[in-house]
DRENNUDREN-358900 format. One line per 8 residues: their letters; for each residue x, y, z of N, C-alpha, C. Coordinates in nm, 2 decimals. Last residue first. Example, Ala and Ser with C-alpha at 12.3 -4.5 7.8 and 13.67 -1.06 7.14 Angstrom:
<nodes>
sa = 1.28/-0.22/0.71/1.37/-0.11/0.71/1.29/0.00/0.79 | 1.32/-0.57/0.78/1.23/-0.45/0.78/1.32/-0.33/0.78
</nodes>
This chain:
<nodes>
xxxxxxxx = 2.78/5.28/-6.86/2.88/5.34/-6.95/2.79/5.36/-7.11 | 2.50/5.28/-6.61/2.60/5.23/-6.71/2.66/5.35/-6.76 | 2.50/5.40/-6.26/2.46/5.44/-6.38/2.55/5.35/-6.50 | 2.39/5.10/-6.04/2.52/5.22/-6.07/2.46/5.28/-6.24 | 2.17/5.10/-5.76/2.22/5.11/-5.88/2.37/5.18/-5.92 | 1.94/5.04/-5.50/2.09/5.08/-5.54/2.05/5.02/-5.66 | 1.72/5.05/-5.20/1.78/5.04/-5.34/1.82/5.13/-5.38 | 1.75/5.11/-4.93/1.66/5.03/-4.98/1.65/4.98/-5.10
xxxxxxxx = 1.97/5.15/-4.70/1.98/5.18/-4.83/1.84/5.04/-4.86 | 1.87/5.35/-4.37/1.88/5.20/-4.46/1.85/5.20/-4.60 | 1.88/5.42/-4.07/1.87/5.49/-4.21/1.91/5.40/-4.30 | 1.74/5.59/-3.72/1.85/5.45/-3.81/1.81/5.54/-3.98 | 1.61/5.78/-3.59/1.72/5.72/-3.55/1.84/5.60/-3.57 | 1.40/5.95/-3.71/1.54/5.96/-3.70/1.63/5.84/-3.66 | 1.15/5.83/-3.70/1.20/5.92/-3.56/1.35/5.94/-3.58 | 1.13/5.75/-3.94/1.07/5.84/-3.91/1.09/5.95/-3.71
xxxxxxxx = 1.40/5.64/-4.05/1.30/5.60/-4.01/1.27/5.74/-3.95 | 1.51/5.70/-4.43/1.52/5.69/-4.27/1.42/5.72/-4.21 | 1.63/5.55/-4.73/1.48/5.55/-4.62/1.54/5.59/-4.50 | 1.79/5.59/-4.98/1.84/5.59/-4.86/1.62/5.63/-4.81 | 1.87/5.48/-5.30/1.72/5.48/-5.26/1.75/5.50/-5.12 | 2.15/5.58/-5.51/2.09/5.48/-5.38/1.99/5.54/-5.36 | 2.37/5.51/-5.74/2.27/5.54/-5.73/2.18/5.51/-5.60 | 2.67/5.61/-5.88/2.62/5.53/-5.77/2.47/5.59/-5.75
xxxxxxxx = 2.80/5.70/-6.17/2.77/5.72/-6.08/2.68/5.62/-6.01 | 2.90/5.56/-6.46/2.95/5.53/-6.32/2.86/5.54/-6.18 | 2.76/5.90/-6.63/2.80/5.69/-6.59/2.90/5.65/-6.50 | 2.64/6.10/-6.46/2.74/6.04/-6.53/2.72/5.90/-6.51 | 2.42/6.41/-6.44/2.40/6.26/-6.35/2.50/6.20/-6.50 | 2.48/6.71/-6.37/2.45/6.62/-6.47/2.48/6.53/-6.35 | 2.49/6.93/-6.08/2.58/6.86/-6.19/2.47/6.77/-6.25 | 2.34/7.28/-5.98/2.40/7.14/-6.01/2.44/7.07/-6.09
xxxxxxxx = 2.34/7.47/-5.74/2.46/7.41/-5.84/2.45/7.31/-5.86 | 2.14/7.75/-5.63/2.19/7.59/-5.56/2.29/7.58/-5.71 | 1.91/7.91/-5.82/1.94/7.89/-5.65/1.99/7.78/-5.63 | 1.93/7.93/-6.06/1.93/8.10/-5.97/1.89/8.03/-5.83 | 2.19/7.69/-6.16/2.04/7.71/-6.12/2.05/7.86/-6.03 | 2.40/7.55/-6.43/2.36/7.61/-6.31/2.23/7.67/-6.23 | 2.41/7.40/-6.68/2.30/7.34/-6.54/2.33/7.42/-6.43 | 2.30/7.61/-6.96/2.44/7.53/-6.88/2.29/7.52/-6.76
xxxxxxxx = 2.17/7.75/-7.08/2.22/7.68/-7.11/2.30/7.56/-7.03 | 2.08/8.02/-6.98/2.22/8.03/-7.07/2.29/7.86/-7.11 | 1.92/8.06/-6.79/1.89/8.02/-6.87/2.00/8.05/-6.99 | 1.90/7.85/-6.47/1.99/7.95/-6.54/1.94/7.96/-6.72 | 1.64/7.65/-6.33/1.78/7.66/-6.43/1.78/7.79/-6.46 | 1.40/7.78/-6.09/1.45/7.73/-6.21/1.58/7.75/-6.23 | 1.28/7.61/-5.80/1.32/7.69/-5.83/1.40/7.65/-5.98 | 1.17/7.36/-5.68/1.09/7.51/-5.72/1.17/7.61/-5.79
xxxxxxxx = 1.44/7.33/-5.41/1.30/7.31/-5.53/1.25/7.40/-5.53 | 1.71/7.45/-5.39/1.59/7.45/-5.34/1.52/7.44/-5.44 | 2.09/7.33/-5.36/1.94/7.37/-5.46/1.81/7.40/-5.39 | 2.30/7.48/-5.19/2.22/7.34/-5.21/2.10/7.42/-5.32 | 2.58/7.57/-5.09/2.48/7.60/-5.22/2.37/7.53/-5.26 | 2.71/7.39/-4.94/2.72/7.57/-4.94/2.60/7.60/-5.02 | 2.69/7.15/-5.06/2.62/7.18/-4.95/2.62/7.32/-4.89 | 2.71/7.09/-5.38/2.78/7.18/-5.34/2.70/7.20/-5.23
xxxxxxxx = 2.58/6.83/-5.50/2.72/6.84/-5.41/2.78/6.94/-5.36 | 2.32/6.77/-5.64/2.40/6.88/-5.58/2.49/6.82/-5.47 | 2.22/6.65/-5.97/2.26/6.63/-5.84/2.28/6.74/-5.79 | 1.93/6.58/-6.23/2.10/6.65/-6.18/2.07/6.63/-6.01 | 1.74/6.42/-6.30/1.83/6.45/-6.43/1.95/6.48/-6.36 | 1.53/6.13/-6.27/1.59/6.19/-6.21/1.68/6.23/-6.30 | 1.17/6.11/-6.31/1.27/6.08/-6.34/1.37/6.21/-6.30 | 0.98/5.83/-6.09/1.05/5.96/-6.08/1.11/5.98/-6.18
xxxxxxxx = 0.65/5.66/-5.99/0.82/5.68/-6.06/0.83/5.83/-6.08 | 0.43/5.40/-5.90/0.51/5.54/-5.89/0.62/5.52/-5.96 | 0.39/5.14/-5.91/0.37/5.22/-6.00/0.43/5.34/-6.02 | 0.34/5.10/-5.57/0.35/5.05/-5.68/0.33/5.10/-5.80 | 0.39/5.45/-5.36/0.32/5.31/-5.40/0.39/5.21/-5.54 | 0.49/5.67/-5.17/0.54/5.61/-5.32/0.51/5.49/-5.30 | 0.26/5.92/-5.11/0.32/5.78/-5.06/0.40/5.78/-5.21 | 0.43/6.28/-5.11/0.32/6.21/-5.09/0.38/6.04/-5.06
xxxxxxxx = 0.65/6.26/-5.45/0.56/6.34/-5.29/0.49/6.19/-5.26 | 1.01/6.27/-5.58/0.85/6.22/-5.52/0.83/6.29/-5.43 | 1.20/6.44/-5.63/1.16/6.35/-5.72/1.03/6.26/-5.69 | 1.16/6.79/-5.65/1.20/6.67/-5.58/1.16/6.61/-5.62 | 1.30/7.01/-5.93/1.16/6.96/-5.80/1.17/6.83/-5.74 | 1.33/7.31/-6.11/1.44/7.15/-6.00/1.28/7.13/-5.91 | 1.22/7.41/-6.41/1.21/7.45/-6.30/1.24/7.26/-6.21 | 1.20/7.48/-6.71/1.36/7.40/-6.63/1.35/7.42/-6.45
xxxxxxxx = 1.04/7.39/-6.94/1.01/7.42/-6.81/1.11/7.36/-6.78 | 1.10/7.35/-7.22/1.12/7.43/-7.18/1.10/7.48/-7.03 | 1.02/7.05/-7.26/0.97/7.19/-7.33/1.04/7.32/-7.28 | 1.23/6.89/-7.16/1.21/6.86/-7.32/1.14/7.00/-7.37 | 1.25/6.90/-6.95/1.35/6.91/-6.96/1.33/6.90/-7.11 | 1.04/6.97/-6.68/1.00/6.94/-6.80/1.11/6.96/-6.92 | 1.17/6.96/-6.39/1.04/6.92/-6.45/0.97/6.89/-6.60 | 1.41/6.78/-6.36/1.40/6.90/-6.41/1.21/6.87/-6.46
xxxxxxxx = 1.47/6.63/-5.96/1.41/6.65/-6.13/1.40/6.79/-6.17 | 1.73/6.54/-5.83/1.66/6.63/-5.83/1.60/6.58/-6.00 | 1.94/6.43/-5.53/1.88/6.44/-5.67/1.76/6.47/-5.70 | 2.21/6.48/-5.30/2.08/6.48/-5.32/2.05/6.50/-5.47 | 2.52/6.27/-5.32/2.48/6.39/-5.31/2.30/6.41/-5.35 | 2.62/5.98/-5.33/2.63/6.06/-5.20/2.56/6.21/-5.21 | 2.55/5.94/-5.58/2.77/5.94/-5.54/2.71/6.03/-5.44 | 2.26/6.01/-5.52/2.41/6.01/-5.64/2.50/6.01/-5.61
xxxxxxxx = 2.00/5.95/-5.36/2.10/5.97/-5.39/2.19/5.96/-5.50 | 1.69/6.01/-5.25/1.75/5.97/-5.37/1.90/6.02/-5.39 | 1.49/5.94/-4.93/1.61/6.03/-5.02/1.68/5.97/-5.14 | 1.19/5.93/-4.77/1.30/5.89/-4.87/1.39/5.95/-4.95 | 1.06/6.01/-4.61/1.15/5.96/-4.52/1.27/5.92/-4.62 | 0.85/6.16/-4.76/0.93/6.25/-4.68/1.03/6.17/-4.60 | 0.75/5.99/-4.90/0.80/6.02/-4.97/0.93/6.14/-4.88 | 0.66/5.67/-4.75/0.63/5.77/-4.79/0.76/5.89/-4.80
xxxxxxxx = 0.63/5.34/-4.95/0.70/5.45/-4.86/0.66/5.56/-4.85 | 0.44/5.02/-4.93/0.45/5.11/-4.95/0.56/5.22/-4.87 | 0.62/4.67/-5.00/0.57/4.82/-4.91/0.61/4.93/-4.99 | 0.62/4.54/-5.31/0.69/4.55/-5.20/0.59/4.69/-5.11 | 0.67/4.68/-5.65/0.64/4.63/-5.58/0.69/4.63/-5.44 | 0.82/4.84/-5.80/0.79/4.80/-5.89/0.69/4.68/-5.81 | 0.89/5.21/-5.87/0.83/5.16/-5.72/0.78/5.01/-5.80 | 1.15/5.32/-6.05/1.01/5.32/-6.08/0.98/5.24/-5.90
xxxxxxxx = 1.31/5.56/-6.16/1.31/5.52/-6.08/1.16/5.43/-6.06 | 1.48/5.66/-6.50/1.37/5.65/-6.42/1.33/5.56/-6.30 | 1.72/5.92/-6.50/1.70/5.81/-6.45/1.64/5.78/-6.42 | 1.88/6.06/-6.82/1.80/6.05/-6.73/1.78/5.91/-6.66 | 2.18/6.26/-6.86/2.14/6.10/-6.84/1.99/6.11/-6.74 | 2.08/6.47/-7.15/2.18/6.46/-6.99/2.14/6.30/-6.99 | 2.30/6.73/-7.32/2.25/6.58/-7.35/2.27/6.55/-7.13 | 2.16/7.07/-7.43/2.23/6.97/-7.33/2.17/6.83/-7.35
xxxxxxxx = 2.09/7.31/-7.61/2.09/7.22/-7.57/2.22/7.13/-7.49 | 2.14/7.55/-7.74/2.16/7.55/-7.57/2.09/7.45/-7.53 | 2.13/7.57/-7.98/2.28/7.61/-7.91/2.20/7.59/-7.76 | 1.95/7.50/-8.16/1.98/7.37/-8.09/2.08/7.45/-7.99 | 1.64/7.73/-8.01/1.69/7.64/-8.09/1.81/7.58/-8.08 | 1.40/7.93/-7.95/1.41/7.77/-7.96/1.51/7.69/-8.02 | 1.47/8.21/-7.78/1.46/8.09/-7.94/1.47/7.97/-7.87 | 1.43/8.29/-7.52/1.31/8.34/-7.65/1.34/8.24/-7.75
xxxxxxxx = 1.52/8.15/-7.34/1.61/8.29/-7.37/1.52/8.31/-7.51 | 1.45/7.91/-7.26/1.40/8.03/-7.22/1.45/8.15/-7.26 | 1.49/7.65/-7.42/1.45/7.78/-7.48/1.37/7.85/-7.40 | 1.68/7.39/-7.34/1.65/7.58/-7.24/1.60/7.68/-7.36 | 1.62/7.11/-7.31/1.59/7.21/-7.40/1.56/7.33/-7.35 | 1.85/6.85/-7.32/1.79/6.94/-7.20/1.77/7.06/-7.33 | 1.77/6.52/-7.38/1.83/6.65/-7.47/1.77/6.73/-7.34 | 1.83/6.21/-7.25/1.74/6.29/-7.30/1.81/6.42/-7.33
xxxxxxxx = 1.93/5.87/-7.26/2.00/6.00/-7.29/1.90/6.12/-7.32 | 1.85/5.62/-6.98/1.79/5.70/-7.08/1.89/5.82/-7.10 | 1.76/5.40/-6.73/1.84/5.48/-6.80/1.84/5.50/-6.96 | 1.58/5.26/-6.46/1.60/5.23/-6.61/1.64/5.38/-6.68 | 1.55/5.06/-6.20/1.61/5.15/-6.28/1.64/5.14/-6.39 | 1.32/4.94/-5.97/1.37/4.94/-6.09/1.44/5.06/-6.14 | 1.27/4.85/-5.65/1.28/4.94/-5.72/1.34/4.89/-5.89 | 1.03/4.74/-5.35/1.13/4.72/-5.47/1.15/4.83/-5.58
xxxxxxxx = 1.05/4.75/-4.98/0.99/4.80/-5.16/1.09/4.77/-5.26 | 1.01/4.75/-4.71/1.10/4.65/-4.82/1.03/4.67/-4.94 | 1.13/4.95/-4.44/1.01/4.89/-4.50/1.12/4.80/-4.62 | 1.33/4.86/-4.16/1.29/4.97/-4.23/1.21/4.89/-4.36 | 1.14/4.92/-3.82/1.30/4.88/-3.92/1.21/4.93/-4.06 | 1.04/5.05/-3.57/1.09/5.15/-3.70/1.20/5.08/-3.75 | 1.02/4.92/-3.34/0.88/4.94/-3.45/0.95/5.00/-3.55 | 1.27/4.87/-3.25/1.23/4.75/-3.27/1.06/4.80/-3.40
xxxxxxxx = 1.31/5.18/-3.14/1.41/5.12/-3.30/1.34/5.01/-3.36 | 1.18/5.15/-2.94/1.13/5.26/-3.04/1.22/5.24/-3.15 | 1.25/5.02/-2.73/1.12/4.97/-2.78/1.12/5.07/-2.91 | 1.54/5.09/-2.65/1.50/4.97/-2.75/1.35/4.93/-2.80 | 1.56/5.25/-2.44/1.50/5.35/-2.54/1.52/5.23/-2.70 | 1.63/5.16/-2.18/1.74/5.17/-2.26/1.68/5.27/-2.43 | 1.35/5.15/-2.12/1.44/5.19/-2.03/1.59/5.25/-2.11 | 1.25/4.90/-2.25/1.23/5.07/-2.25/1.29/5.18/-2.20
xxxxxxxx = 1.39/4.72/-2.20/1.39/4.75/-2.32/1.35/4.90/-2.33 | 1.38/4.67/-1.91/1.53/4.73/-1.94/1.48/4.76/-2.13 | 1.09/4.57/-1.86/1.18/4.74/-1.82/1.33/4.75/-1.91 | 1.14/4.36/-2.02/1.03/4.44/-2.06/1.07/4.57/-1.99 | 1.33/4.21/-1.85/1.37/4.22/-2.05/1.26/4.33/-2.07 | 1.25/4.23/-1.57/1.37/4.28/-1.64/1.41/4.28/-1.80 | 0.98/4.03/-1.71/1.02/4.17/-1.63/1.12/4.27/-1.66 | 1.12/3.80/-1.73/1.04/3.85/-1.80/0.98/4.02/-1.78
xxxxxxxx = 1.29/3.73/-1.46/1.31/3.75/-1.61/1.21/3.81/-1.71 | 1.07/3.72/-1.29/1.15/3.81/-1.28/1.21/3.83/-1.40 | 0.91/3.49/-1.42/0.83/3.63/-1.42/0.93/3.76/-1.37 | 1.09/3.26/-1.35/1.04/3.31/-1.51/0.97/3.46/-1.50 | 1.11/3.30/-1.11/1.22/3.34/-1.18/1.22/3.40/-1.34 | 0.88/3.22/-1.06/0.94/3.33/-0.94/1.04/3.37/-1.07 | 0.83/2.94/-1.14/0.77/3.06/-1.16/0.80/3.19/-1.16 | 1.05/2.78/-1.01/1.05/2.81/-1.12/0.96/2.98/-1.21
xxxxxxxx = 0.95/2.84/-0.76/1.07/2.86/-0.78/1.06/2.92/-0.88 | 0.70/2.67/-0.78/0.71/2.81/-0.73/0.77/2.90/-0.77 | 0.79/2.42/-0.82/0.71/2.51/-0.92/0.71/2.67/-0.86 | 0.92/2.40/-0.60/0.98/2.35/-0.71/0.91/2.49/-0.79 | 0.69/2.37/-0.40/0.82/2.47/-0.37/0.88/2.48/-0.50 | 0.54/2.19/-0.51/0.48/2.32/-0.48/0.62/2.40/-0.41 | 0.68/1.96/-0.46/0.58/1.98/-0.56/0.59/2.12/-0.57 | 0.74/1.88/-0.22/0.82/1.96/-0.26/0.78/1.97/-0.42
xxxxxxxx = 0.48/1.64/-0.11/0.55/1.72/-0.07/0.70/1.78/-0.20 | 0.26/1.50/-0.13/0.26/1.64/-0.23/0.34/1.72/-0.25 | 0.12/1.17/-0.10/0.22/1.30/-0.10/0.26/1.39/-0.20 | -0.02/1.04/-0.29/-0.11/1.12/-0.18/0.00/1.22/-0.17 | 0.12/0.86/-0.42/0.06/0.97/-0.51/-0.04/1.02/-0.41 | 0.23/0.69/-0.20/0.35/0.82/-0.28/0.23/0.90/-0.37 | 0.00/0.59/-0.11/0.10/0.68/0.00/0.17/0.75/-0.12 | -0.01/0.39/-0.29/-0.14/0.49/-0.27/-0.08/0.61/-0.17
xxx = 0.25/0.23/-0.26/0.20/0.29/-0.39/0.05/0.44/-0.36 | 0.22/0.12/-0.05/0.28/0.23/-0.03/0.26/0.30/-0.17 | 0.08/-0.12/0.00/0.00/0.00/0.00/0.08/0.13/0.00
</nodes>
């Protein structure tokens, strides 16, 4: 009858489990204050989205007939870049920056009629379908460009506000996202310009 005696006893059952309990809930604890604590809850919601991009390159003619004629002396051959959104999360457009060999890029809004006014290359969300096309850079951070604002009209890519260069082959192309509280910043797509 000692068989009915061992599953009556109950003894160190209930200190065991206790234990174990005691510990798992102190642990679980300490990971949930020290994450906030440390200011890790606010990176963990802000990685960074996953859109896909396509790039597709093109020679277009820059046509400055603001100086009254229309005609070929003040053309320019530039490289255009169309950036297209081809799937993947959506982005919105104020966390996204378009880079060139490291420097900000810009569209000429209408680089075939005559409208030489610089404008940033997206607004708003950039969904599936969206696209950009991108003509000049600025590397001069003394002098940055401000959108909105037009080409020089002599021809050449300087602008009545900021400096900028043609887009070259070679050049490095990157899609940079940073997270909306600032505090990371992640190439989401890349290209290099062909020869």
């Amino acid at each position: 009858m000692q068989l009915k005696n061992l599953f009556a006893d109950e003894d160190a059952v209930s200190p065991v489990i206790g234990v174990i309990l005691m510990v798992a809930i102190t642990v679980i604890l300490a990971a949930v204050i020290g994450t906030f604590v440390l200011g890790l809850g606010e990176n963990v919601q802000d990685s960074s989205p996953q859109p896909n991009f396509q790039f597709e390159y093109s020679t277009i003619t820059f046509d400055d007939a603001s100086e009254g004629t229309d005609d070929d002396t003040d053309n320019i051959d530039l490289t255009q870049i169309e950036v297209t959104h081809t799937g993947g999360e959506d982005v919105s457009a104020d966390n996204v920056e378009i880079l060139v060999d490291g420097n900000p890029t810009y569209t000429i809004a209408g680089p075939d009629d005559s409208d030489n006014t610089v404008v940033a290359p997206f607004s708003g969300t950039i969904s599936t379908g969206s696209s950009a096309k991108l003509h000049v850079s600025n590397s001069d951070s003394a002098n940055p460009v401000v959108p909105g604002t037009t080409t020089a009209s002599d021809g050449t890519l300087g602008l009545s506000t900021g400096t900028a260069e043609p887009i070259e082959s070679g050049d490095s192309v990157r899609i940079v996202w940073t997270s909306p509280s600032g505090g990371s910043s992640q190439t989401i797509g890349q290209s290099t310009v062909p020869s």
